[in-house]
N, C-alpha and C positions, 0 to 999 in steps of 0.2 A: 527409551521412551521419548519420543518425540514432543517439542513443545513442552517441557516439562512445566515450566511456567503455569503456564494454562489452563495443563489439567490438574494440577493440585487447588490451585483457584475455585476453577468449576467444582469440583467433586467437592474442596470444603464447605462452599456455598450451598450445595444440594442438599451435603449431610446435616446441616446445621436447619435447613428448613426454611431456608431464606425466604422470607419474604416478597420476592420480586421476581420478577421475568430476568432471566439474563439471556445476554443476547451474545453471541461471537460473529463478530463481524470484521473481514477482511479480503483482500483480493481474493482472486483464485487461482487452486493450487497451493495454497500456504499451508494447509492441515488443518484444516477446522472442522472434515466429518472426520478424520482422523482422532483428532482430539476427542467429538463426541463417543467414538468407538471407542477408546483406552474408557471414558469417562464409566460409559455404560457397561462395560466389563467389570469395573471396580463395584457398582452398585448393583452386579445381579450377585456379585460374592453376599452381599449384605441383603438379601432379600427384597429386592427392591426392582419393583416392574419399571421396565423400561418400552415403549413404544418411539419406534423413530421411522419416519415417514419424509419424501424428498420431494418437493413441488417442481424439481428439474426437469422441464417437458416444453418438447416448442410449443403448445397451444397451452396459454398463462390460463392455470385452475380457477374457479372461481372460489368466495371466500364457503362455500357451503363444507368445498374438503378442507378443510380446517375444521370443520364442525363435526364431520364426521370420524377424524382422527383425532380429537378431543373428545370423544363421546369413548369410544374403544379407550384412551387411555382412563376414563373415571371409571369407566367396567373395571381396570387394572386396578387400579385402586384401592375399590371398592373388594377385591378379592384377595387383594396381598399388603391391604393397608398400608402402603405406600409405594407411590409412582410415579415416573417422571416421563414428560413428552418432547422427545427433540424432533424439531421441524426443520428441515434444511430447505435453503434458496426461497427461504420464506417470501423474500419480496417480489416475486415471480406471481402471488396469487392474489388476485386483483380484491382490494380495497380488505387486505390481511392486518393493518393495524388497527380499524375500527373492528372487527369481527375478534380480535386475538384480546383487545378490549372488555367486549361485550362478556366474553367468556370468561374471561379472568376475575372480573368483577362478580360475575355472577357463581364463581367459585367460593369465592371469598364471603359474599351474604351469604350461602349456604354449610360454610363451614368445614368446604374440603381445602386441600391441603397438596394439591396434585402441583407437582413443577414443572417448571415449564424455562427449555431451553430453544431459541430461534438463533438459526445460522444466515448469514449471511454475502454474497460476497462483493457488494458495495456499502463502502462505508455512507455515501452520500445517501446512496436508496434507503438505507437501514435509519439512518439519522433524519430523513425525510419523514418516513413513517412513524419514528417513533418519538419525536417533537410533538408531530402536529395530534396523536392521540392517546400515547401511553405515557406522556408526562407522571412522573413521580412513581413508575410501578414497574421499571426496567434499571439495570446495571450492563453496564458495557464491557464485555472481555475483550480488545482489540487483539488481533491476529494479523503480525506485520507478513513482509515478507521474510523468510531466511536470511539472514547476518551469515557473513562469511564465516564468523567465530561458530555457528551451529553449524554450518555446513562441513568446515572443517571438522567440529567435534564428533558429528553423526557419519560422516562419510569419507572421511578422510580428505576432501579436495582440497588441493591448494590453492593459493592468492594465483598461480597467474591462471587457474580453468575457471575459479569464480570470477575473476575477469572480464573473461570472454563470453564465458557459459553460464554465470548469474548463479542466483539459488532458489531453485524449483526442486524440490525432493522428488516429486515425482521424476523426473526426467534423467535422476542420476543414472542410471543403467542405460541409459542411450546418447552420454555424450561421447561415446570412440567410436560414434555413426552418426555422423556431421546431420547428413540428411534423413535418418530417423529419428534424433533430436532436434532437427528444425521442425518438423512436419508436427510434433509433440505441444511444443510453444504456441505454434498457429495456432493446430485445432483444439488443444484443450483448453489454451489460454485466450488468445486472440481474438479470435473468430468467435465465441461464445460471445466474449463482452461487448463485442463492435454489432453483434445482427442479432444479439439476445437480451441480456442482460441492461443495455441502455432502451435499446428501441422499444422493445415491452414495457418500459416501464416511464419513458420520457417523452415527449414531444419532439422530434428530431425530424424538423423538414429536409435537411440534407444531410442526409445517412452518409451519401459518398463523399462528402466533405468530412462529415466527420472522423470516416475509414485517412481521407489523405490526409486531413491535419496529425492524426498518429501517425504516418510513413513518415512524413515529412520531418515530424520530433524525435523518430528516430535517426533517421538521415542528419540532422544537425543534435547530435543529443552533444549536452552539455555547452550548446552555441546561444550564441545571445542573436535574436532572431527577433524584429520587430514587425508587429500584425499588417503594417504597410506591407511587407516583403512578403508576409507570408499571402496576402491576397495575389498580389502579383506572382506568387509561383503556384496555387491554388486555383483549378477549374471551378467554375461558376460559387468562389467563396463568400459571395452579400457581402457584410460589412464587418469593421472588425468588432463589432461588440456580437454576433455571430459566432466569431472565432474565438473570441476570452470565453465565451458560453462554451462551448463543446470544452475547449481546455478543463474546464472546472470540474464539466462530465468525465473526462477521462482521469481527472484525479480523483476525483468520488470512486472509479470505477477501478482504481489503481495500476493506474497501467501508464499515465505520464504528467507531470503540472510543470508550471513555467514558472520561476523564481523570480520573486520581484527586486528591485535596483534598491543597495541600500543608501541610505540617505543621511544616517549618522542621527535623525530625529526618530521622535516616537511617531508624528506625524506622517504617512505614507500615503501614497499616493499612486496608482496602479501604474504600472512603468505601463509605459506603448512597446516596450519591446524586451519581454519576456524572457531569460537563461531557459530552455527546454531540457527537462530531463525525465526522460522514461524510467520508470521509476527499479527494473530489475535490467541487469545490461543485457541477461535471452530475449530479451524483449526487440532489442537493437541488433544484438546478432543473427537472430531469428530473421525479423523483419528484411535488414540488408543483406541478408545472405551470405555473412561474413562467418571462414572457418575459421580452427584456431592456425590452423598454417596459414591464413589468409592474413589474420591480426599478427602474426610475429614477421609476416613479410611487407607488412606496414605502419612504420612509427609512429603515421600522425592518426593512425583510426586507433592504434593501444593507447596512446596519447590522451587520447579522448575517451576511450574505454575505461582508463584508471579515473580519469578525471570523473567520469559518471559515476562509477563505482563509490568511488569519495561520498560526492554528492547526495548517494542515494542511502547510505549509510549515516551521514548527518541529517537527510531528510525523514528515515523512519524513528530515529533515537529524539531528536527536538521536535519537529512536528506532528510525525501519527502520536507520539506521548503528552503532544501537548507542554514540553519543556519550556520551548524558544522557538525562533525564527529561522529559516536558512534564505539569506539573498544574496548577492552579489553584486560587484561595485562596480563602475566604470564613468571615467571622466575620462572625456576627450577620446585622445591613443589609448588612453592608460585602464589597464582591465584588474580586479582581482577576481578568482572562482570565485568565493565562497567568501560570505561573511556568517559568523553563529554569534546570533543573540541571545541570551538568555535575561532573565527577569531582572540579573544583578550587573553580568556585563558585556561586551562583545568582543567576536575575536576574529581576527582577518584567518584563510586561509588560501595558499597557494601550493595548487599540484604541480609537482616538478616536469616540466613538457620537454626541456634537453635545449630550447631555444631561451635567450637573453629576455624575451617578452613579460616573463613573469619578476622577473627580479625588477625590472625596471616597475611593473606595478607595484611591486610590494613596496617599492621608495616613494613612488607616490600615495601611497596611501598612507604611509606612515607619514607624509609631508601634513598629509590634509586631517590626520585622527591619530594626532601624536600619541593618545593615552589609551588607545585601541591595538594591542601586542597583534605577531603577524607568524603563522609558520607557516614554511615550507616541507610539503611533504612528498617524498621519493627523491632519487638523485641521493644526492651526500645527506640530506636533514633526513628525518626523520622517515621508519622503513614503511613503506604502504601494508603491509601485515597488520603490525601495528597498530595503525591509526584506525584500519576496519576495526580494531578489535576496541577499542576506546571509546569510551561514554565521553559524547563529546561535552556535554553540563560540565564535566571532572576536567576536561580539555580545557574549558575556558576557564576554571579555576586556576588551575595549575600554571596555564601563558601568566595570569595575572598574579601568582605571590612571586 
């Protein structure tokens, strides 16, 4: 069972009668109608109607089909006395949290009882909508991407094709066909959220900007890249608060964010120059057209491939959870990847790259945050299996007893 997590979540919350809209919401490609499918399988055992309907269509529905598929599940209902309705790509259907509102509410003075599950695959769109209208009447099931640790348990892959090849479930049957697996990444992942997914639903006066500030993130994934630079290698980019904006769209939209400089305070301050990291590494393999015999016949792009990998495994365990922080340092020459903050303490991290650069970071960091511990990870420290597989919260306990 895929996502196991998740679905026992859901399914408890439904059978209990929960009071609330729950929502899943996470990039795409993670198993979220997946999810709903085990979901709805377990509740037609137990008598219980299930209606699920998908707003995925290039011309964005208006909110009437919401109306109309909410009308069909209270029929369900009303005839097998209890029913639930999942909505996928919900925020595809134009002004769906005032209209998913009206109806919820109007379920509720009347005395039914119908649930109600919305999928989503922007976290930003989804928390957009449902801030500004269904405050206090939704619960959040986030849906990351794939942990090497699932990919491995569900599929057997190892650390070095997670890698190269990330974890997209769907795409396992087509990674020992480079280019039937790239061509998977683009159209199912890419291309939706770059000409669909944002544009539908954002105000985006430079699309094509948008498209090369993601090439670009991946082309430097895990590099510290300041917005000066990136206008200078960016066709007609405006300015950089432009380019921080689209950034923030493509993290909402999970596909890459820029990590900010740590500074040792609580107080932060938007660095001008960004750590870029796409957030699953198919994403950067895909994108640069990188095989795996391509990566094993280049150090410094697996280099940079483990180094992303790190990153984006500290990035969905403290931030999509809402734990802690992930940023990264740099004074002067002197760099470290990764710092992980958490609410009690911080903890330096350095990916082993083969060259003297990192060790020299790690001493100065340690010069400047003497009571801030520091690991090195791959090379002789600690093995990168491992560390993917580590709650990093427990990570930063453990550097500090």
């Amino acid at each position: 069972m895929y996502r196991r997590q998740q679905v026992e979540l859901l399914k408890a919350r439904l059978l209990q009668g929960e009071s609330r809209i729950q929502i899943l919401s996470g990039p795409r490609q993670t198993g979220k109608t997946t999810i709903a499918t085990q979901v709805m399988e377990d509740l037609g055992t137990r008598d219980i109607s299930c209606t699920f309907a998908s707003a995925d269509s290039a011309i964005p529905h208006e909110a009437d089909w919401i109306l109309g598929k909410w009308i069909e599940a209270r029929l369900q209902e009303e005839g097998s006395g209890r029913a639930v309705l999942f909505l996928d790509e919900i925020q595809k259907v134009r002004g769906w949290a005032e209209q998913v509102k009206l109806l919820w509410d109007e379920d509720r003075r009347q005395g039914r009882k119908l649930g109600v599950v919305l999928l989503g695959s922007s976290r930003l769109l989804m928390m957009r909508g449902t801030s500004e209208s269904l405050m206090g009447r939704f619960e959040v099931i986030p849906v990351f991407h794939w942990s090497y640790h699932e990919m491995h348990e569900a599929f057997d892959i190892d650390v070095e094709t997670y890698v190269v090849q990330g974890g997209y479930p769907g795409s396992v049957d087509l990674m020992e066909d480079f280019t039937r697996w790239r061509g998977y990444i683009l159209d199912a992942i890419v291309e939706p959220v770059l000409t669909r997914d944002l544009l539908l639903s954002f105000r985006v006066d430079k699309p094509a900007l948008l498209r090369s500030l993601f090439v670009l993130g991946c082309r430097y994934a895990s590099q510290i890249l300041s917005y000066n630079r990136m206008v200078g290698q960016l066709q007609d980019a405006g300015n950089t608060t432009t380019l921080a904006h689209y950034l923030e769209l493509l993290e909402g939209a999970g596909l890459m964010t820029g990590l900010q400089k740590f500074s040792g305070s609580e107080v932060r301050i938007r660095a001008s120059s960004p750590k870029l990291l796409p957030l699953n590494n198919a994403l950067v393999t895909a994108v640069v057209g990188l095989s795996p015999g391509d990566v094993a016949q280049d150090p410094v792009w697996r280099g940079r491939l483990v180094e992303n990998s790190v990153g984006c495994s500290f990035y969905e365990q403290l931030v999509n959870r809402r734990k802690g922080r992930l940023e990264y340092w740099r004074q002067g020459g002197d760099e470290l990847d990764f710092v992980l903050r958490t609410e009690e303490d911080s903890l330096g991290i350095e990916v082993a790259s083969g060259s003297g650069h990192g060790r020299r970071g790690i001493r100065a960091f340690s010069q400047r945050y003497p009571g801030t511990p520091v690991l090195m990870v791959g090379g002789d420290s600690l093995p990168l299996e491992s560390i993917l597989k580590q709650d990093p919260v427990q990570l930063v306990k453990l550097a500090k007893s």
